[in-house]
C-alpha positions as CSV (number, residue, x, y, z in Angstrom):
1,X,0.0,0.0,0.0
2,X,1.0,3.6,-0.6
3,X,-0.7,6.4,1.3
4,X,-0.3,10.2,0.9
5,X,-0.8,13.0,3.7
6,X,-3.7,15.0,3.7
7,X,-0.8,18.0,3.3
8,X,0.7,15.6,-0.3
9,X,-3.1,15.7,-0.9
10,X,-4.0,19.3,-0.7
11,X,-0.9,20.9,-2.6
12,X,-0.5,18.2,-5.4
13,X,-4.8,18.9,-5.7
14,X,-3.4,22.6,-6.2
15,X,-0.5,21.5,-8.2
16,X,-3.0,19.3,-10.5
17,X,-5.3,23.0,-10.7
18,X,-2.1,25.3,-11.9
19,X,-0.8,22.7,-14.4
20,X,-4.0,22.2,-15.8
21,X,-4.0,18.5,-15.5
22,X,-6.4,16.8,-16.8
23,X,-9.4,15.1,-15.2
24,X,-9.0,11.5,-14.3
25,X,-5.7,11.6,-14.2
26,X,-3.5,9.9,-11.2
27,X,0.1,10.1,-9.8
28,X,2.2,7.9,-11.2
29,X,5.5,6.8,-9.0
30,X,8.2,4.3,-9.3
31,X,12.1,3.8,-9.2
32,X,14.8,3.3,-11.1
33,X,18.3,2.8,-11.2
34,X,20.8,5.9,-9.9
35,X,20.9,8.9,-7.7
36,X,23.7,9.0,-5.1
37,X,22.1,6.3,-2.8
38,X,21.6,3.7,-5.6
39,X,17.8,4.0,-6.3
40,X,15.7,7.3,-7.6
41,X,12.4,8.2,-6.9
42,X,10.0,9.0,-10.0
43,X,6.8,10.6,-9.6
44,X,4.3,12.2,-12.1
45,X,1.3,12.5,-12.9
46,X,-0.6,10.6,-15.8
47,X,-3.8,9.4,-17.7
48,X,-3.3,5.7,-19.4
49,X,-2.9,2.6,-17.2
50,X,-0.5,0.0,-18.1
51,X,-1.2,-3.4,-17.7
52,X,0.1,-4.8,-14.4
53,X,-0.2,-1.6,-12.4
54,X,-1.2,-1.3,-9.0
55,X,-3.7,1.2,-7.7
56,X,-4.0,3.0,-4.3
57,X,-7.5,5.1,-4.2
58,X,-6.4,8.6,-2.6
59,X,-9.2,10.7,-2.8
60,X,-9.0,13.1,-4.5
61,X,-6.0,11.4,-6.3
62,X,-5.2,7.7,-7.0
63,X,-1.6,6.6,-6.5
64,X,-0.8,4.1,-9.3
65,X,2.7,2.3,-9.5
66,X,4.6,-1.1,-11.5
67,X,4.7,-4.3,-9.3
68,X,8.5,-4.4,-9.5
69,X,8.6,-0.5,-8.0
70,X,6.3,-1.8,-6.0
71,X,8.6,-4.0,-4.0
72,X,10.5,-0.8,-3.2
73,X,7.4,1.7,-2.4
74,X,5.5,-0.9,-0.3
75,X,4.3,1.3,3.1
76,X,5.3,4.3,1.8
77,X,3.7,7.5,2.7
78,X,4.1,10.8,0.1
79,X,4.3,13.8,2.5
80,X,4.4,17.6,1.5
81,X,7.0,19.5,4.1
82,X,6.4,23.3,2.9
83,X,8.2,26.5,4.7
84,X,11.2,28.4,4.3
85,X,13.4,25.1,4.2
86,X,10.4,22.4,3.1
87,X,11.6,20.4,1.0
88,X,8.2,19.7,-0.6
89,X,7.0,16.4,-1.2
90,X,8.6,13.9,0.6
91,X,8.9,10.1,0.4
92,X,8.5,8.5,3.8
93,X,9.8,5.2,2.9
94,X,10.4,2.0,5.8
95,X,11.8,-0.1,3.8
96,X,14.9,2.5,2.9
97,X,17.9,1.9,4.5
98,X,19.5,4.7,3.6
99,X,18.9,8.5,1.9
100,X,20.7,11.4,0.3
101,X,20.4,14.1,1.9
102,X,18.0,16.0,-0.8
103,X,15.7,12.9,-0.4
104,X,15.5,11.8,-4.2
105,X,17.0,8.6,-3.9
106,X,17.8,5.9,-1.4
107,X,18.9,2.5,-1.0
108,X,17.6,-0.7,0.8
């Protein structure tokens, strides 16, 4: 399962509203390969499903990922940390042994 905040919620809901993003659409995340810790965080939003993705009903956005990013995202909760040094969204990973400091990539 993959959760967002009800702070992740409310600024990618504005987010969605200034980039004009159409209706339907949901936030796509996953990982690859790279970043300083070894693994990288994507995250964006999108409109077609792909066959063998998971989906985690967010109102008022779903969170859809692959099964293999899956293995890496599993309890993971998408945070927004705003302010004069917020970072903005956040990955609150458990299963991430290890971050960079900017928070983009990790390792397990």
């Amino acid at each position: 399962m993959i959760t967002m905040s009800s702070a992740a919620k409310a600024y990618l809901a504005k987010l969605m509203e200034e980039q004009q993003v159409k209706e339907g659409s949901f936030l796509r995340v996953g990982v690859k390969g790279g970043g300083c810790s070894g693994l990288e965080y994507q995250m964006n939003f999108d409109n077609e499903g792909k066959t063998g993705d998971e989906v985690f009903e967010n109102e008022p956005l779903n969170i859809v990922t692959d099964k293999k990013s899956l293995l890496y995202l599993y309890g993971t909760e998408l945070d927004y940390n705003g302010g004069l040094n917020g970072k903005g969204l956040v990955f609150n990973n458990p299963n991430a042994s290890r971050t960079c400091s900017c928070g983009e990539s990790f390792a397990v």
